[in-house]
N, C-alpha and C positions, 0 to 999 in steps of 0.2 A: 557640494562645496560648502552649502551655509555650515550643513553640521560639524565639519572639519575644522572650520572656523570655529564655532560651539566649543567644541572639545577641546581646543588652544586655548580660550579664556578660561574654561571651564579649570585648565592644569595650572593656569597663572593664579587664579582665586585661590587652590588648593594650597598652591606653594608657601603666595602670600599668608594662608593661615596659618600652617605651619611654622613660619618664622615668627609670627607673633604670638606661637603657644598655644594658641585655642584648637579646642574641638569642637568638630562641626555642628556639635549643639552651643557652645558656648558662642557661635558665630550666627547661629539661629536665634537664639535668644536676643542680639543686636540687634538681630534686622529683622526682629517681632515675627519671624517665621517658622517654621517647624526644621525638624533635624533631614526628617526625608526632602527638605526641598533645596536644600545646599549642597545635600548628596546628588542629586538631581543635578544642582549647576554644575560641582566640579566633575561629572563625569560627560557633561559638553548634553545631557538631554533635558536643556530647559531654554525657553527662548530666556532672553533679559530683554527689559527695556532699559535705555539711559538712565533713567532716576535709578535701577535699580543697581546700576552700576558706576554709579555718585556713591550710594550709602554702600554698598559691600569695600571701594575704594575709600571710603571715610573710616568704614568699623575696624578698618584692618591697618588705616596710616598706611595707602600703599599705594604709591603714584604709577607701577605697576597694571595696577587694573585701574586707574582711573583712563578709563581709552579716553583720545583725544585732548587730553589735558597738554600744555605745556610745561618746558622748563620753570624751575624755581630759580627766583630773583633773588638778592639780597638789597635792601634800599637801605642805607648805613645814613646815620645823621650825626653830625659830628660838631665840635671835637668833643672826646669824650674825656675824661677823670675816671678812673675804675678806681674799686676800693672791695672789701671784704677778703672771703679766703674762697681757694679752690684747689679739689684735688686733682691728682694728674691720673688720667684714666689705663688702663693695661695696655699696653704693648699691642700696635694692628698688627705688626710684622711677625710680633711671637706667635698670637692668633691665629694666623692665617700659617705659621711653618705646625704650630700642634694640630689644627685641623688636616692639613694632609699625613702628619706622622700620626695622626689616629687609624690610620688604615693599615699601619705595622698590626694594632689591635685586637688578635679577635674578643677580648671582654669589651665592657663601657666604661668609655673613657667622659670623666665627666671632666670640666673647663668653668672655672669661675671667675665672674668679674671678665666676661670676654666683650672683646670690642666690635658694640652691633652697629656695625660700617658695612657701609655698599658694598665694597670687596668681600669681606668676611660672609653675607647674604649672597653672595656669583658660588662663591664655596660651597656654600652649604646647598644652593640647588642644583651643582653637580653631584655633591655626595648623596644626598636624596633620588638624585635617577640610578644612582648606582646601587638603590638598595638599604644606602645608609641609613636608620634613621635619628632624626636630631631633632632635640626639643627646650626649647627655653625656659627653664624650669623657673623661675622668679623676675621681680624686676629687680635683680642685683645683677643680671645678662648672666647667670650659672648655665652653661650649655651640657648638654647631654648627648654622647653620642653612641652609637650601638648600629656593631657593623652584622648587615648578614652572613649567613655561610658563605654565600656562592656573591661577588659581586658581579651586577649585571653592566658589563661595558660595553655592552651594543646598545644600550640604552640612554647611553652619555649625552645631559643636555649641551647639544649643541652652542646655543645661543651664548647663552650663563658662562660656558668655558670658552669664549671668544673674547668675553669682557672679563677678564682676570688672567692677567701675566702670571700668576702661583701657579696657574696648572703645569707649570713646568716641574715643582716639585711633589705633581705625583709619580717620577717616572721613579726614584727612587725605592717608597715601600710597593709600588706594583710589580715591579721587576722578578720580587718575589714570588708574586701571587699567579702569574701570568707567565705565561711564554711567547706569547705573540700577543699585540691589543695597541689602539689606536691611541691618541688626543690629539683632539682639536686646539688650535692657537691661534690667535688673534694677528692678522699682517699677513703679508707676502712671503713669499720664498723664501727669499736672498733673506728677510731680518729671520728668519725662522732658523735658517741653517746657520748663522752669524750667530743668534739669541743660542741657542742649542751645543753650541760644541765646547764651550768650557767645561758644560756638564759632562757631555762625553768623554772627556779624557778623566774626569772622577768615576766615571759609572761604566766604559768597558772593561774596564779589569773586575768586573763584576758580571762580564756576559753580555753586556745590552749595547745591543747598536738599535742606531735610531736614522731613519731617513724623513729629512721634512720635506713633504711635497704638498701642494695644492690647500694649504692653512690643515696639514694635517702632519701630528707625528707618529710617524709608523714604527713600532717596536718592537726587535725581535729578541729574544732572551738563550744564551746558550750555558746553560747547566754547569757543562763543563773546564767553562774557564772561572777561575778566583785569583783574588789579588795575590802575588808571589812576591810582590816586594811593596813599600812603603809608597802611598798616590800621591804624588806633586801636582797639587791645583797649578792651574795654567794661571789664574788669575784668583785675589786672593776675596771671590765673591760669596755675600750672604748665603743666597741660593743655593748655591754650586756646593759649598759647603755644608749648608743642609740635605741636599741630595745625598752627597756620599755619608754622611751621619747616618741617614735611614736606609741607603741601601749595605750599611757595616754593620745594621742592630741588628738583622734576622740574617748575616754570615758566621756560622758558627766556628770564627775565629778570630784572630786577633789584627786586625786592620788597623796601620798606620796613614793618620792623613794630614799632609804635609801644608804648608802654606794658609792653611786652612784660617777662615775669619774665627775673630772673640768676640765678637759685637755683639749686643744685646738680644736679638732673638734666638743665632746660634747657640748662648750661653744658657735659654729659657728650652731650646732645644734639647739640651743635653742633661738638665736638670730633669725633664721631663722620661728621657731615655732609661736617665738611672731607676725610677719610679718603675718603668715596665720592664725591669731586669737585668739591662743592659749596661756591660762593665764601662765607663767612659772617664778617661784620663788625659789631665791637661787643660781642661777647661780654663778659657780667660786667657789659653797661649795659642802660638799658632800651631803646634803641636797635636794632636786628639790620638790617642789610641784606645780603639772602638775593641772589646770583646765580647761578640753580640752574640746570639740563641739560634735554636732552633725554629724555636715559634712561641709568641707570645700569648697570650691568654688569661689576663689578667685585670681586675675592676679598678681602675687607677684614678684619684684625684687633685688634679694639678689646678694650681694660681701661679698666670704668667704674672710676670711683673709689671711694673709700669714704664711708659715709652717716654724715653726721653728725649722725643722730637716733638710729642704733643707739649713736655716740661720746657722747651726752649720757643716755641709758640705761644705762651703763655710768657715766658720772661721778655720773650719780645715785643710782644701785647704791650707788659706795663714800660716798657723801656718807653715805646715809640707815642704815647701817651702822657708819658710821666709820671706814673702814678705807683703807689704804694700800695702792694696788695700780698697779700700771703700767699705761697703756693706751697700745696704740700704736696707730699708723697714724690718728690722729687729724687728721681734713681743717680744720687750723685756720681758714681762713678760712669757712667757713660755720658758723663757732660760737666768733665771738669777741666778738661783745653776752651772749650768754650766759656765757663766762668774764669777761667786763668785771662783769657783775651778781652774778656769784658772790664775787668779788672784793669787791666791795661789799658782801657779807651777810659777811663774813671768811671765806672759802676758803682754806688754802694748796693750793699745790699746786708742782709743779716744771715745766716745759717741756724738751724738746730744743730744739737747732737746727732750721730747717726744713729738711726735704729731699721731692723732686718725687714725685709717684705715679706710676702705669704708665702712663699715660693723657696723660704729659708735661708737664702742667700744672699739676695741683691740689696746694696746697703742704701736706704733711703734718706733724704733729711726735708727740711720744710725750710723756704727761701722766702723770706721776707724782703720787697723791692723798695727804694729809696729813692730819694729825689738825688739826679744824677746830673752834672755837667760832661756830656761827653767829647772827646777828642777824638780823629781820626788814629788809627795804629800806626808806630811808625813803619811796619812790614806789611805784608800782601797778608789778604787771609786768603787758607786754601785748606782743603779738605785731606784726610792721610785716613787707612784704614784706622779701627778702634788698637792702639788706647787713642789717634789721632785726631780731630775735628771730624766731626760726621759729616758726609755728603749732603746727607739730605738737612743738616742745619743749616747750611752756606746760606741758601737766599736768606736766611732770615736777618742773615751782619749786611745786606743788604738795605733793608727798611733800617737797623739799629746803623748803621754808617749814614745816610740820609738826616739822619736826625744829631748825628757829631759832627764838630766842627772839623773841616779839614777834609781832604783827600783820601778817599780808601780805596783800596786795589782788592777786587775777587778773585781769584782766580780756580775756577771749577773746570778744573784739567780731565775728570770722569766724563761727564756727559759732552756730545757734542750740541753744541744750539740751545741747551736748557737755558745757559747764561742770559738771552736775548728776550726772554719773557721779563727779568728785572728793568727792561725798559719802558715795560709798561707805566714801572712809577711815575713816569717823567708826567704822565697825562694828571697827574694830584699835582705836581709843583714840583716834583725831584727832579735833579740832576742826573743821572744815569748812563753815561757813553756806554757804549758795544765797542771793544777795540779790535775784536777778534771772536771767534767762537764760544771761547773760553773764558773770555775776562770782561770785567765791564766796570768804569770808574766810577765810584760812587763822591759827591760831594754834596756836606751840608755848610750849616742845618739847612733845615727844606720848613718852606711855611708851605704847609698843604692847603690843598684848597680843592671840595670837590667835584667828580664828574659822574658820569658814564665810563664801563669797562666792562669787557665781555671775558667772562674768566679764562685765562690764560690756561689752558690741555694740560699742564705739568700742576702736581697737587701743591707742594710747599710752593712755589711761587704766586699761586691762587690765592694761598691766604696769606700770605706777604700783602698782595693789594687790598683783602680787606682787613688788614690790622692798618697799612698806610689810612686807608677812610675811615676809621675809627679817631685817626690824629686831623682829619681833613675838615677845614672851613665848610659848613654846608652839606647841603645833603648830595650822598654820591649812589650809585645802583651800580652793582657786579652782577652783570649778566649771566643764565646759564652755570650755576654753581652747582654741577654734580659731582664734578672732579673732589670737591671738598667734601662731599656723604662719603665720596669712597674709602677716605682717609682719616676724616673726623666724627666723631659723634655727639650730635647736637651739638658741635659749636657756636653756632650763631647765640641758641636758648642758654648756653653757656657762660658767652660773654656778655650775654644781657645782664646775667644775674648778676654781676661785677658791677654794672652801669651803663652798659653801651647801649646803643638806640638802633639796633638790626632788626628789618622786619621783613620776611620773608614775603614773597609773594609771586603771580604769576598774574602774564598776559592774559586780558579775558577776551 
């Protein structure tokens, strides 16, 4: 039993090094020991002691192998003034849709500027049990990836693909590779088969049926069916939509996909498609018509672009603040109903010129924030697919309506119950009703004033409450903030550099 145990730390240590880049001598050389004695560990045949499993958890920044450790705190001291500039980092969502369409790949796919988020690390230690390997080739997060021949899917980490909802878009480039083969997902049944069937109706007409049973998706592949007429998404989702993209880039013909999302990862998606040979037209509409290959095989270098949910957590930052701070590299066009609405509530702010991102397309500019009198809107805010208000920006008109004078109405018609985490604010000094599942009134301004809060399960409403403790009288602590690694990277060291007083830490 102990060695069994052994040999699980031993694979967590290995992982952990991997994602940090090093080889096992450069991780011997940290922990002043030899190369053969880390091979040792990660093959499960070396005892450890504690101390020794403090420093390989220190040399590696990996709470992972830190056994026994708890959650990470945020202790926020407030109010804050931010000031300087900051850029807005790449896209999680593009990240994490090019890491699974690197499996269409047989060359190496290499990834720049990728975003090294807890999500993006559950990915990449499912693609490493499969065979994949991937390497963080600098500190600018340039990823590398390089698939084997044969991947091994009986070997599928468990764990890792429980904790990340994308492994749903590997059902897509696998379909290809596979005739029959499992994934694991995270939940029950009933969410399993309810999560799963938008896709389905993009990806049987491509052969794949799919049974969720027992936290498992069981997939069988029949050859002989392909698309014969154009696929009407059932619903007009990111995912779904990336699914049928990758399962149309290795159908060697001309697939129409209907209803299909434009939103920012989809659009980094297809950018990325054209690169690995793949004809893709319509882009930015809900239209796609996909003329995909036989088989790819190809050395490809793609820069996703940058996210503009991290760009509107940042504007909201200086809103809810007050403060004047430069942001650059802002992907204006997937976030200009949102500076349209802000505008509206009296925003100033300044703009650049537009100029092109890495990725040749996506048009970026630099936003300068201003001292602002805000007003409530005289209409609801509510979320519409892209070119419409983003879902996942909504809570943030939350903390910025809190802080305008007047009455704001949310209304987040997508999710059921997300709404009810925005009540958290009310524990700082907001106002915040729950009318309904979906709606909840916002009234300012709000004099915050801090507390205690235990991070709220849903990512953007987590850091909704620590931008509110950033405006908050006193010092406040956000309990349990992992939700936020898996979304953000380094924010907290982030908005330090701005001015803010976050200090991470943990229960001893």
């Amino acid at each position: 039993m102990s060695t069994d145990y052994l040999g699980r730390i031993g694979n967590l240590i290995r992982d952990a090094r991997k994602h940090r880049g090093y080889t096992q001598q450069q991780l011997a050389d940290l922990l002043n020991t030899s190369q053969s004695a880390v091979n040792r560990i990660e093959r499960g045949h070396q005892n450890l002691s504690l101390e020794m499993l403090a420093r390989i958890g220190a040399a590696l920044d990996s709470e992972i192998v830190a056994l026994g450790a708890g959650p990470t705190h945020l202790r926020v001291t407030g109010p804050t003034t931010l000031s300087g500039s900051i850029d807005v980092k790449t896209s999680k969502n593009a990240g994490v849709a090019l890491l699974c369409a690197s499996l269409l790949n047989k060359g190496r796919t290499t990834l720049r500027r990728v975003a090294r988020i807890e999500e993006v690390n559950r990915l990449l230690e499912v693609l490493n049990s499969l065979g994949v390997e991937t390497t963080w080739l600098n500190s600018n997060n340039d990823l590398e990836i390089v698939p084997p021949a044969q991947l091994d899917l009986g070997n599928i980490d468990e764990p890792a693909a429980r904790r990340t909802r994308s492994i749903i878009m590997f059902l897509g480039p696998l379909l290809h590779r596979e005739e029959t083969f499992d994934l694991p997902y995270a939940g029950g049944c009933n969410l399993g088969t309810r999560t799963v069937e938008p896709h389905m109706s993009a990806l049987r007409p491509f052969g794949l049926e799919v049974k969720a049973t027992d936290g498992m998706y069981h997939a069988t592949v029949n050859r002989a069916i392909e698309p014969v007429r154009p696929i009407v998404l059932t619903e007009r989702g990111d995912t779904v939509t990336e699914n049928a993209l990758m399962a149309a880039a290795l159908h060697p013909g001309t697939t129409i996909i209907r209803n299909a999302s434009s939103n920012y990862m989809v659009q980094d998606l297809c950018f990325y498609l054209q690169r690995l040979g793949v004809e893709v037209e319509g882009i930015g509409t809900t239209t796609l018509t996909v003329t995909g290959v036989t088989e790819i095989d190809v050395d490809v270098d793609y820069a996703p672009s940058e996210d503009p949910i991290e760009a509107m957590s940042l504007l909201a930052a200086a809103i809810v603040t007050d403060s004047e701070i430069t942001i650059k590299r802002v992907p204006i066009e997937f976030l200009e109903i949102e500076l349209a609405t802000l505008e509206e509530m009296g925003f100033n702010y300044d703009r650049s010129e537009e100029y092109v991102a890495a990725n040749g397309h996506t048009r970026l500019v630099d936003v300068t924030t201003k001292h602002s009198e805000l007003r409530a809107p005289l209409d609801k805010i509510h979320p519409m697919p892209f070119p419409g208000l983003n879902i996942d920006n909504l809570p943030f008109f939350a903390v910025i309506a809190a802080v305008a004078e007047g009455q704001t109405l949310l209304h987040d018609w997508v999710y059921e119950n997300r709404a009810i985490y925005l009540t958290e604010l009310t524990k700082l000094g907001g106002s915040v009703k729950l009318l309904d599942p979906h709606r909840v009134l916002v009234e300012g301004p709000t004099h915050w004033s801090g507390t205690e809060v235990v991070c709220p399960p849903a990512l953007r409403p987590a850091v909704v409450i620590l931008l509110a403790m950033m405006a908050s009288k006193g010092t406040s602590v956000l309990r349990s903030t992992y939700v936020i690694h898996r979304g953000y990277e380094d924010l907290a060291e982030r908005l330090n550099e701005l001015g803010a007083n976050i200090v991470p830490f943990r229960d001893i």
